[in-house]
C-alpha positions as CSV (number, residue, x, y, z in Angstrom):
1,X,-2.7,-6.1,13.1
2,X,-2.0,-2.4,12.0
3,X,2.3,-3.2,11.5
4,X,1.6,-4.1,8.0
5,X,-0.3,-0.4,7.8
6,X,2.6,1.3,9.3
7,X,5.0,-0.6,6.6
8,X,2.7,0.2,4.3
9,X,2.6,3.9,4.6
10,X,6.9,3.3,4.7
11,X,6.2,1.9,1.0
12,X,4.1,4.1,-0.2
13,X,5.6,7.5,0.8
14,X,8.9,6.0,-0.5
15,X,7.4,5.4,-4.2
16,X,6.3,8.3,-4.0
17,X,9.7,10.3,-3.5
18,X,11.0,8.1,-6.6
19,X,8.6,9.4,-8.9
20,X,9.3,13.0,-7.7
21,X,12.3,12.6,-9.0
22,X,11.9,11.5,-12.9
23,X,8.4,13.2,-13.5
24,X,10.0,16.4,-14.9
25,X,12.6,15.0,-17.5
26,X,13.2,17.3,-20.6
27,X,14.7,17.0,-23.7
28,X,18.5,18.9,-23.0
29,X,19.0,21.6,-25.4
30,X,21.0,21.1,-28.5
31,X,24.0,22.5,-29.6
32,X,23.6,21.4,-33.6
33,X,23.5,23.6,-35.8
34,X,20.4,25.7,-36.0
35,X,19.6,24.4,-39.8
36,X,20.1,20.9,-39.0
37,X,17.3,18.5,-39.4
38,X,18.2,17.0,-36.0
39,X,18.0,20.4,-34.2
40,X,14.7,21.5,-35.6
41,X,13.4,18.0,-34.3
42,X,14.5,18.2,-30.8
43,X,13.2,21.8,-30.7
44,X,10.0,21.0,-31.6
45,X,9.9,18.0,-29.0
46,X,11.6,20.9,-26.7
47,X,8.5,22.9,-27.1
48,X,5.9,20.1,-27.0
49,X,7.4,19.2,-23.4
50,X,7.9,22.3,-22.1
51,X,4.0,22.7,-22.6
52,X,3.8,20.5,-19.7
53,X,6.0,22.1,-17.3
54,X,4.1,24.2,-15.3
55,X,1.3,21.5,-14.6
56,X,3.8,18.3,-13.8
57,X,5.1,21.2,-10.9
58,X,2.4,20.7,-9.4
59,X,2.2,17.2,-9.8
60,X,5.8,17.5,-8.3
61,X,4.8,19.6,-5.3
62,X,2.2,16.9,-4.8
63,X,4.8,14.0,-4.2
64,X,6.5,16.1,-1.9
65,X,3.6,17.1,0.4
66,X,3.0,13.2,-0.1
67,X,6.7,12.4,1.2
68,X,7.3,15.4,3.7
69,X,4.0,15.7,5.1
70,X,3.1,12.3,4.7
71,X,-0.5,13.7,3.7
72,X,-2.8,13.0,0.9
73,X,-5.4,15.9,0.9
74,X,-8.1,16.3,-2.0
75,X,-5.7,18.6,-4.6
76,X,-3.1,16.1,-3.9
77,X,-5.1,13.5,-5.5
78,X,-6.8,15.8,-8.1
79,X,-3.1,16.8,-9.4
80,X,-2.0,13.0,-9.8
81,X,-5.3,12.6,-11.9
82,X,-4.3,15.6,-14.0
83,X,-1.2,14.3,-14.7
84,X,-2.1,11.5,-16.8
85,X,-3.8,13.1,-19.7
86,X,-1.1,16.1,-19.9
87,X,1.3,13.5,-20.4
88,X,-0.7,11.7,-22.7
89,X,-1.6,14.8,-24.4
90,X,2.5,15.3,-25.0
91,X,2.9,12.1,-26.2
92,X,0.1,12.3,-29.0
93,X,2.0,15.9,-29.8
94,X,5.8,14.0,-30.2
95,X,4.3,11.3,-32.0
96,X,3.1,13.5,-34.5
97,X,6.0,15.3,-35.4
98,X,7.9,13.5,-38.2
99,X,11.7,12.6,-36.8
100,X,14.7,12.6,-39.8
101,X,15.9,9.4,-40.0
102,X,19.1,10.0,-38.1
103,X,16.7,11.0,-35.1
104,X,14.7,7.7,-35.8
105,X,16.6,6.2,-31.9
106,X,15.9,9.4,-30.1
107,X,12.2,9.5,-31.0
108,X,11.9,6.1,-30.0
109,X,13.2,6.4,-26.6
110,X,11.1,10.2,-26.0
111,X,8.5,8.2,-26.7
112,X,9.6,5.5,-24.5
113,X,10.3,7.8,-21.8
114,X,6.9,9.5,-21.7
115,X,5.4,6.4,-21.6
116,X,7.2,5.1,-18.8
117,X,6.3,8.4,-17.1
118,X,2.7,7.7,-17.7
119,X,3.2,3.9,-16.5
120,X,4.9,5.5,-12.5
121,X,2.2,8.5,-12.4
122,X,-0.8,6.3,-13.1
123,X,0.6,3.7,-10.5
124,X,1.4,6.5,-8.0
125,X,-2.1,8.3,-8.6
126,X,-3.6,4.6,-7.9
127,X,-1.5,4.2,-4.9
128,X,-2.8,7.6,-3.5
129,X,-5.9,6.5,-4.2
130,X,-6.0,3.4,-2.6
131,X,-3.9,4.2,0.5
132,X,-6.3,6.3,2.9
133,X,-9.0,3.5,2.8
134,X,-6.4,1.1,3.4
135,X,-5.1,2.6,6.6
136,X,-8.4,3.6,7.6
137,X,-9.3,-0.1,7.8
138,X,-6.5,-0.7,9.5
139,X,-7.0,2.0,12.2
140,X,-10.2,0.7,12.8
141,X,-8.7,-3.1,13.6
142,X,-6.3,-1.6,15.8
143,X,-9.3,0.2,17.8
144,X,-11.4,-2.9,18.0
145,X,-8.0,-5.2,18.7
146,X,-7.8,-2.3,21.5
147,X,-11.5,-2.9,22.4
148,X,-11.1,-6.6,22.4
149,X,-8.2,-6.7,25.0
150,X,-9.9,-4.5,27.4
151,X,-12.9,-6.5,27.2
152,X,-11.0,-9.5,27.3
153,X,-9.2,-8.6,30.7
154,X,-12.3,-7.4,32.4
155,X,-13.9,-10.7,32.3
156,X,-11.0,-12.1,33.6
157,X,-11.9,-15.9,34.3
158,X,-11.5,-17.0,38.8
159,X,-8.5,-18.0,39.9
160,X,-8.3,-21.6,41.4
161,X,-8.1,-21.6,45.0
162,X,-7.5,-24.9,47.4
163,X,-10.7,-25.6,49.3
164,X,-11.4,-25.9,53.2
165,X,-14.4,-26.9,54.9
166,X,-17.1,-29.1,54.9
167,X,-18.4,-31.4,51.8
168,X,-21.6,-29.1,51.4
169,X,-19.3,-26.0,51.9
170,X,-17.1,-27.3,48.9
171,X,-19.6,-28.3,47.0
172,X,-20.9,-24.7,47.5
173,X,-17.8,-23.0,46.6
174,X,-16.9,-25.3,43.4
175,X,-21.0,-24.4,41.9
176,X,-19.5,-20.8,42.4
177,X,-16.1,-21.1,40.8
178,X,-17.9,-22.9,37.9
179,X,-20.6,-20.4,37.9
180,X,-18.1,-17.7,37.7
181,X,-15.9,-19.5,35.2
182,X,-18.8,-19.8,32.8
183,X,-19.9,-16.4,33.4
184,X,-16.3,-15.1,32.2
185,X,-16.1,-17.4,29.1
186,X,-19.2,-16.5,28.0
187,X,-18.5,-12.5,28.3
188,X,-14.8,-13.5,26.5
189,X,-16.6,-15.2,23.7
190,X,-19.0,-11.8,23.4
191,X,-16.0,-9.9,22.8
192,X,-14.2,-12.1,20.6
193,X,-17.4,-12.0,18.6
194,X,-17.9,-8.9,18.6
195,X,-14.0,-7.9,17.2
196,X,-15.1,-10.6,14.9
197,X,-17.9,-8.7,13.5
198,X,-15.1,-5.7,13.4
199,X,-13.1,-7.9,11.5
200,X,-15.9,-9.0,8.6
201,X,-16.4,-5.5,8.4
202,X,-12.9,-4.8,7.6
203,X,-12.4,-7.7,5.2
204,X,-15.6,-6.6,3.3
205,X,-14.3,-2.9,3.2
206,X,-10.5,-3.8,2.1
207,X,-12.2,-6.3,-1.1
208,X,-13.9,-3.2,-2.3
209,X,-10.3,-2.0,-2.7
210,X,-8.3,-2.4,-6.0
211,X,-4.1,-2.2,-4.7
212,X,-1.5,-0.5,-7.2
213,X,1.1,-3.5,-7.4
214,X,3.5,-1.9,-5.1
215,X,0.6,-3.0,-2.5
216,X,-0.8,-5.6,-3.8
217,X,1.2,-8.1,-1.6
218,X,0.3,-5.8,1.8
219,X,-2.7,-5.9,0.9
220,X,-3.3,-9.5,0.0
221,X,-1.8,-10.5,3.2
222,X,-3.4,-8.4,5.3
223,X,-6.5,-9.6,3.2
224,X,-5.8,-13.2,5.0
225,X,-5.2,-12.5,8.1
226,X,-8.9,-11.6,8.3
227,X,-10.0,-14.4,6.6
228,X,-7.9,-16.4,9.3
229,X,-8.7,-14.3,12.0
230,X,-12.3,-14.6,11.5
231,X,-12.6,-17.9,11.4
232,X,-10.2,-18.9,14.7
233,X,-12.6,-16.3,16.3
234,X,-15.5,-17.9,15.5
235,X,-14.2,-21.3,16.5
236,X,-12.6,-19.9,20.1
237,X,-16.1,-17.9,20.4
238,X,-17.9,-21.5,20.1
239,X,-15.3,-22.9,22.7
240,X,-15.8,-20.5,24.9
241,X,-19.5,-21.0,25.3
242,X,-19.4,-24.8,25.3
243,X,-20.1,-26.9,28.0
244,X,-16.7,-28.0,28.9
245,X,-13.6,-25.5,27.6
246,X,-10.7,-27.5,27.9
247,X,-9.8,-26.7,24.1
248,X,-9.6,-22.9,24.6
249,X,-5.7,-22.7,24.9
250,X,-5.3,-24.2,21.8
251,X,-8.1,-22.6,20.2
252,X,-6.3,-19.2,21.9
253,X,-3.2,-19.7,20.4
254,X,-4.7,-20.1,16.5
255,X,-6.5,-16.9,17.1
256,X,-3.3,-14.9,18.0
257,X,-1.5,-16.6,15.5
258,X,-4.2,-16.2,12.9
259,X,-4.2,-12.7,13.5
260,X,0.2,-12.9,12.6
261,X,-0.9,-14.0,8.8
262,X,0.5,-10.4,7.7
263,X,3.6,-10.1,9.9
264,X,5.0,-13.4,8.6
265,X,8.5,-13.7,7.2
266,X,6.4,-14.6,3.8
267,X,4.9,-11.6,3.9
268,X,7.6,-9.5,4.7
269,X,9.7,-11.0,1.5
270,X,6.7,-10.5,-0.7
271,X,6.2,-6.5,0.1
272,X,10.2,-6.2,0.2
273,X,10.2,-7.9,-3.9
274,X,7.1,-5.5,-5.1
275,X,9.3,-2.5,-4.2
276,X,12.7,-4.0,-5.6
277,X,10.1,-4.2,-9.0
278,X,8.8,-0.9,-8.7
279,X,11.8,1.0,-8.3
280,X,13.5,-1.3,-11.0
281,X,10.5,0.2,-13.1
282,X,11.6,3.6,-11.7
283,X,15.1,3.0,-12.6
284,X,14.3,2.0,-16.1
285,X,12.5,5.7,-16.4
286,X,16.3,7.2,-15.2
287,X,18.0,4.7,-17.8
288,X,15.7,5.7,-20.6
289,X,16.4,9.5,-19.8
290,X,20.2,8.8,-19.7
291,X,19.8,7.0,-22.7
292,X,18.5,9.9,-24.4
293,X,21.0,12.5,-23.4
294,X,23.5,10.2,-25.0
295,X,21.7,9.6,-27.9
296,X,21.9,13.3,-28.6
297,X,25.6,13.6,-27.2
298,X,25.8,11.4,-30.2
299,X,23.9,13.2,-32.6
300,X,25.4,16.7,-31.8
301,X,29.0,14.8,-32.5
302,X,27.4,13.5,-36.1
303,X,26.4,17.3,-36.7
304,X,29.4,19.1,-36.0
């Protein structure tokens, strides 16, 4: 039950590299002439960036204690919340400074680009927020799944043996063997309950959750599986203690498989496509900053 965790600490600590990467674009300096309409604008948008360099380092050295470390300790979470309202705070300071009309593209896409910025930090914040309880949840499964197999093969059901004796002995020795049997089913279907009780626990602990997108498919998965899970248990628990059990194989094999829901090839695909979107959002942060070093490329060329 805990592979999807493991794939989805892979996920996360990858997003969370990506954004390393693009949270620190700045406006390149400009080379027009120091009277020029255009070079008094990017200045200014120069300075109202550069107001936010010291405080997205942090955020930066947060990503990499995320991605190195593979931690997430209190600051780290406290620096992704930061993050958001100095970057909205820069945004509020470019939009206010008036733009000459031949600067009219590059103001759009700084603008653009903060925003974008804002988008991958608040989605990065929420995954770092959300991924602790989520692997917590899934520790504890894989302790009670743990729990549940031990207690599973210490009430190992008899093994059939070929009778001898006389019709009373036989008699005796099949009331034993039946006696026995029941005795293990009925300790099997107190475990399975009892990882079923582990399992409601763990549903109702991962619905209190709210998954950044990147997750959402781990997570909804995984969210299943429970729900599946609960239910084959509580069906192979009611087998088990039933007078005759000669449905528990079947009723075995839907709880294993039950249990599957968030290894699936479905799944898989689902998890693989939220991080093909994410890091096309990622990319188009990259594009919109390449965009804008052209854009005044352009405008340096227009000046000179």
């Amino acid at each position: 039950m805990t592979i999807s965790g493991r794939r989805a600490l892979t996920i996360g600590f990858a997003v969370a590299g990506g954004v390393a990467a693009i949270v620190l674009v700045l406006i390149p300096r400009s080379s027009s002439p120091h009277h020029s309409p255009v070079y008094r604008y990017i200045t200014s948008v120069d300075a109202a960036e550069a107001r936010m360099t010291y405080s997205l380092s942090k955020v930066q050295a947060a990503y990499q204690a995320v991605t190195v470390r593979h931690s997430m300790s209190p600051a780290t979470a406290k620096a992704f919340a930061a993050a958001v309202p100095i970057l909205r705070t820069v945004e509020m300071r470019i939009a206010r400074i008036p733009a000459p009309p031949q600067a009219s593209q590059l103001r759009t896409l700084v603008l653009r680009l903060v925003r974008q910025e804002i988008a991958a930090t608040r989605e990065i914040g929420s995954f770092v927020r959300f991924l602790p309880s989520f692997d917590a949840v899934l520790r504890a499964l894989g302790t009670a799944a743990k729990r549940l197999g031990h207690d599973l093969a210490a009430a190992k059901a008899p093994t059939p043996q070929k009778l001898h004796g006389t019709a009373a002995q036989i008699e005796q020795a099949q009331a034993a063997f039946a006696a026995a049997a029941t005795k293990a089913a009925l300790a099997q279907a107190d475990a399975v309950a009892a990882y079923d009780t582990a399992v409601a626990k763990a549903r109702a602990r991962l619905r209190a959750l709210s998954p950044p997108s990147v997750m959402e498919p781990a997570y909804r998965y995984q969210l299943e599986a429970l729900v599946r899970t609960s239910a084959a248990g509580a069906r192979l628990a009611a087998g088990l203690r039933a007078p005759t059990r000669t449905s528990i194989p079947a009723l075995s094999r839907a709880f294993a498989a039950a249990s599957r829901t968030s290894q699936t090839v479905a799944a898989q695909r689902a998890e693989v496509a939220a991080v093909k979107a994410y890091n096309a959002r990622l990319r188009a942060v990259g594009t919109t900053a390449v965009d804008i070093r052209r854009e005044i490329t352009k405008l340096q060329a227009h000046e000179h």
